[in-house]
C-alpha distance (Angstrom), angle and dihedral (degrees) to the residues before:
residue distance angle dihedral
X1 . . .
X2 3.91 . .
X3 3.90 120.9 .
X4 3.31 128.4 -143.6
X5 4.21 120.3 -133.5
X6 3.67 82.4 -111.9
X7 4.01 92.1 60.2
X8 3.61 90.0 40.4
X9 3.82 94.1 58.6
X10 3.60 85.8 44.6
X11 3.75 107.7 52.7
X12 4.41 87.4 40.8
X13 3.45 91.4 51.7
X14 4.50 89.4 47.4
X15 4.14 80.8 48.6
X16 3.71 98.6 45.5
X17 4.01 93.2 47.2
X18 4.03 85.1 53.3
X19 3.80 89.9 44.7
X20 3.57 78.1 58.6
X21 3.83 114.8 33.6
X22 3.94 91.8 49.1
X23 4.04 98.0 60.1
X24 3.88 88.0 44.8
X25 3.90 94.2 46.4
X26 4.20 80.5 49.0
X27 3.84 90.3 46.7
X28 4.26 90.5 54.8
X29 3.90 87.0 47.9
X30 3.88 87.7 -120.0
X31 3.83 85.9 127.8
X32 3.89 129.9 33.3
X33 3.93 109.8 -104.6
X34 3.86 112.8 -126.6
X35 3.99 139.8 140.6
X36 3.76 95.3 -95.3
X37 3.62 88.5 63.3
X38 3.43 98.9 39.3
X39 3.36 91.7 46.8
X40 3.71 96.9 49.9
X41 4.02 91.5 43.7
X42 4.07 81.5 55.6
X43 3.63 98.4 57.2
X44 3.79 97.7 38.8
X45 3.84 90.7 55.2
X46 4.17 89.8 47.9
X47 3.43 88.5 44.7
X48 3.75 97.6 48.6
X49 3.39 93.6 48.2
X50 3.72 92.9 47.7
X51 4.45 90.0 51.1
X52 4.00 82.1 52.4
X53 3.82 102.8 57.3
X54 3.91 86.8 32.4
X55 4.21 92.6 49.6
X56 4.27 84.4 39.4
X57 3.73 94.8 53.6
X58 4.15 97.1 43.9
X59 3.53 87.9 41.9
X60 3.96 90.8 58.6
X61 3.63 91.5 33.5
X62 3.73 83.3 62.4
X63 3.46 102.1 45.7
X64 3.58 91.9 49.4
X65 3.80 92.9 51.3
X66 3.37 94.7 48.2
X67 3.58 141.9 -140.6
């Protein structure tokens, strides 16, 4: 399965706003801090932001290529 910049940007920007929404929910005591969490919040922020540059750069590339 190929993605298109469009889906990356998409599925980085879903991870980042867990990466973010989980450590606040765990700062308001709504959910139980521990290192699965954490841990998970961690890698869906790094891998967010990595889908982002990844989805920004092929969407450029193609642009610049051309159709």
């Amino acid at each position: 399965m190929k993605l298109t910049p469009t889906q990356f940007l998409v599925l980085g920007f879903l991870l980042v706003t867990y990466g973010m929404v989980i450590p606040w929910l765990m700062v308001l005591q709504i959910l139980e801090a521990n290192f699965f969490l954490s841990f998970t919040s961690y890698a869906a922020t790094f891998t967010g932001l990595l889908f982002g540059v990844v989805g920004v750069a092929t969407y450029y590339r193609q642009r610049r290529k051309g159709p």
